[in-house]
C-alpha positions in Angstrom: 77.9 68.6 114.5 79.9 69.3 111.4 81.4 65.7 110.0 84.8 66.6 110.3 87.9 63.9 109.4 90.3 63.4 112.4 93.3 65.4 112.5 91.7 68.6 111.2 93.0 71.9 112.9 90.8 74.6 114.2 91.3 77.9 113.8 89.5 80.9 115.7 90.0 84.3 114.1 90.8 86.7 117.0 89.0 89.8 117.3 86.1 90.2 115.4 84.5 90.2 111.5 82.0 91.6 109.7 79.7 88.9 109.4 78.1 90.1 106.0 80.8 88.4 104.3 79.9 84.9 102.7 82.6 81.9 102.3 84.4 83.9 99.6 84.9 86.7 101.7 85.2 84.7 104.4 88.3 82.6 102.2 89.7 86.1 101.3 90.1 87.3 104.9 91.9 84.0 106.1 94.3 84.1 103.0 95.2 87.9 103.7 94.9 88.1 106.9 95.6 85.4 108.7 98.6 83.8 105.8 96.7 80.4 105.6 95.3 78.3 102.9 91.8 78.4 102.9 91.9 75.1 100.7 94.0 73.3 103.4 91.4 71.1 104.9 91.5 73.4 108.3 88.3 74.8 110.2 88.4 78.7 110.1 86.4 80.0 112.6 85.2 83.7 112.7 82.8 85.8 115.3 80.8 88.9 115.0 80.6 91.9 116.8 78.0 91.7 118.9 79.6 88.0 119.7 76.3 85.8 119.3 76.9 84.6 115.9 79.5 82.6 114.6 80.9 81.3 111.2 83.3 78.8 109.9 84.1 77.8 106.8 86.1 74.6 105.4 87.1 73.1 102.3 86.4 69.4 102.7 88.8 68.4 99.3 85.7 68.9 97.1 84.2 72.0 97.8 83.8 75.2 100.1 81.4 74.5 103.4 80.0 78.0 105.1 78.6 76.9 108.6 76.7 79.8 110.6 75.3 79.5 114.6 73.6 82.3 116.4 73.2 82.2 120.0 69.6 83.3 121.2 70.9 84.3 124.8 74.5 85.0 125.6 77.2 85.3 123.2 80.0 82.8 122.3 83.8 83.3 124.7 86.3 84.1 122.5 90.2 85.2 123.3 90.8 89.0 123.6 91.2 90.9 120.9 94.5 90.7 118.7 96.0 89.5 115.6 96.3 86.2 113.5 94.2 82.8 114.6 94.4 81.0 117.8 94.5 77.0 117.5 92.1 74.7 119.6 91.2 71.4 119.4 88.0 69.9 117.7 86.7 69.2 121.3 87.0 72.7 122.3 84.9 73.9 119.5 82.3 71.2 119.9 81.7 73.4 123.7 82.3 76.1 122.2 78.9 75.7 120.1 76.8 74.3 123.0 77.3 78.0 124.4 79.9 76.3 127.1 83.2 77.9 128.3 85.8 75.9 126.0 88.8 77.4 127.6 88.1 75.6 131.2 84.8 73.5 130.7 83.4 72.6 134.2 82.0 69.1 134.8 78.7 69.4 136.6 77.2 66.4 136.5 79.5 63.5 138.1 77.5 59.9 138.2 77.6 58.4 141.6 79.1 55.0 142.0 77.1 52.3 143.3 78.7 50.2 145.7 
């Protein structure tokens, strides 16, 4: 998982990006497109296409961070298609990755108390 400081906001890109861009072009997009500051400390989150790859790129105070995850089966849930960037919280992303609906994550497991 990416060593991220608390209090970091995450940011998913809505729709979805060409995912031949690299962290500058990646930078670019969330300064003209979304308004933000891609030197603001925030996760930026983007998705391709096809919706099995993802990228996110932060600025950690000392330099620019491009992190990439492909999915070999399935493809990553992501908000319907529209304009701007969509907040969620660090734990969300964290299911996100593991390939597990983030917008309602289902417990399946639930230990059974002895007694």
């Amino acid at each position: 998982m990416i060593p991220v400081p608390a209090g970091v906001r995450v940011w998913l890109a809505v729709g979805h990006t060409d995912m031949r861009r690299g962290m500058n072009g990646l930078a670019l997009q969330v300064q003209e497109a979304l308004g933000r500051d891609p030197h603001a400390g925030d996760l930026y989150v983007f998705r391709g296409k096809r919706g099995d790859l993802l990228k996110i790129v932060w600025h950690d105070g000392l330099g620019m961070s491009l992190y990439a995850k492909r999915l070999e089966r399935g493809r990553f849930l992501w908000p319907a298609p529209a304009n701007g960037a969509v907040a969620i919280s660090f734990s969300q992303l964290a299911y996100m990755l593991d390939g597990i609906d983030w917008r309602n994550p289902q417990h399946t497991y639930r230990p059974q108390v002895a007694g």
